[in-house]
N, C-alpha and C positions, 0 to 999 in steps of 0.2 A: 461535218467538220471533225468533230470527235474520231469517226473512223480514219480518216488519212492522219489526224494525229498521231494515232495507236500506231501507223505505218511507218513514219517516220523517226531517225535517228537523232538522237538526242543532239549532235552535232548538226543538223539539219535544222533542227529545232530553233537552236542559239541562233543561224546563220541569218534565219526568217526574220528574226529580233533586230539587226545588225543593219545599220546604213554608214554608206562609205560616200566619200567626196570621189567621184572617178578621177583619176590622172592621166593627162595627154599632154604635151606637148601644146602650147597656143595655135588655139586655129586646126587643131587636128586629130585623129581620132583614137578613143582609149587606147590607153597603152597596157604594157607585159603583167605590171601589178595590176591595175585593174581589173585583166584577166583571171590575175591569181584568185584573187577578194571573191569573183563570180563562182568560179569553178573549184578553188579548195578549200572556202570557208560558205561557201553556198548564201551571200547574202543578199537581205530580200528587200533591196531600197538604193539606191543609189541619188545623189544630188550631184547637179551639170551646172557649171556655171560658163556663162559668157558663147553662151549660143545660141544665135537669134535666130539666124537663116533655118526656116521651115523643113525644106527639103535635107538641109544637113542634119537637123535632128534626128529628120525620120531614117535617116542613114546609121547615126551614131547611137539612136534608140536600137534598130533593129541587131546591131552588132550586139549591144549586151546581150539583147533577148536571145541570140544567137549562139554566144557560148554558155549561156545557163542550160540551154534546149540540148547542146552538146555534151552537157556532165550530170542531165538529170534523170534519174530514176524513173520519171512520170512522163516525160516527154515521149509522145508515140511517132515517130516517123511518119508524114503527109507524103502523096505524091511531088505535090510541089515543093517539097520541102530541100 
């Protein structure tokens, strides 16, 4: 742990500390700020409210994971990816 600390930028840092409410539109999927919150202040927690449907989670889960994977440093490109 200590060594990927040392690796990271103090602004990275803060970001990891950081939880956001995402914002979307009712019934629909994060939106333009949310994106921003991900990818230019790199934060490492977000809370969803009002989404039950299973399968739409895992939709609206995989889009955050999606553009943090897009603006990170650490993320390594998969075949499947």
């Amino acid at each position: 742990m200590d060594q990927l600390l040392s690796r990271m930028t103090t602004e990275e840092k803060v970001g990891q500390m950081v939880m956001d409410i995402t914002h979307d539109p009712p019934g629909g999927m994060p939106d333009e700020k949310t994106r921003q919150m991900i990818q230019d202040h790199h934060i490492g927690a977000t809370t969803i409210y009002n989404k039950k449907d299973p399968a739409f989670m895992a939709k609206y889960n995989n889009q955050l994971q999606q553009w943090a994977a897009d603006t990170s440093r650490w993320h390594t490109k998969r075949e499947n990816d």
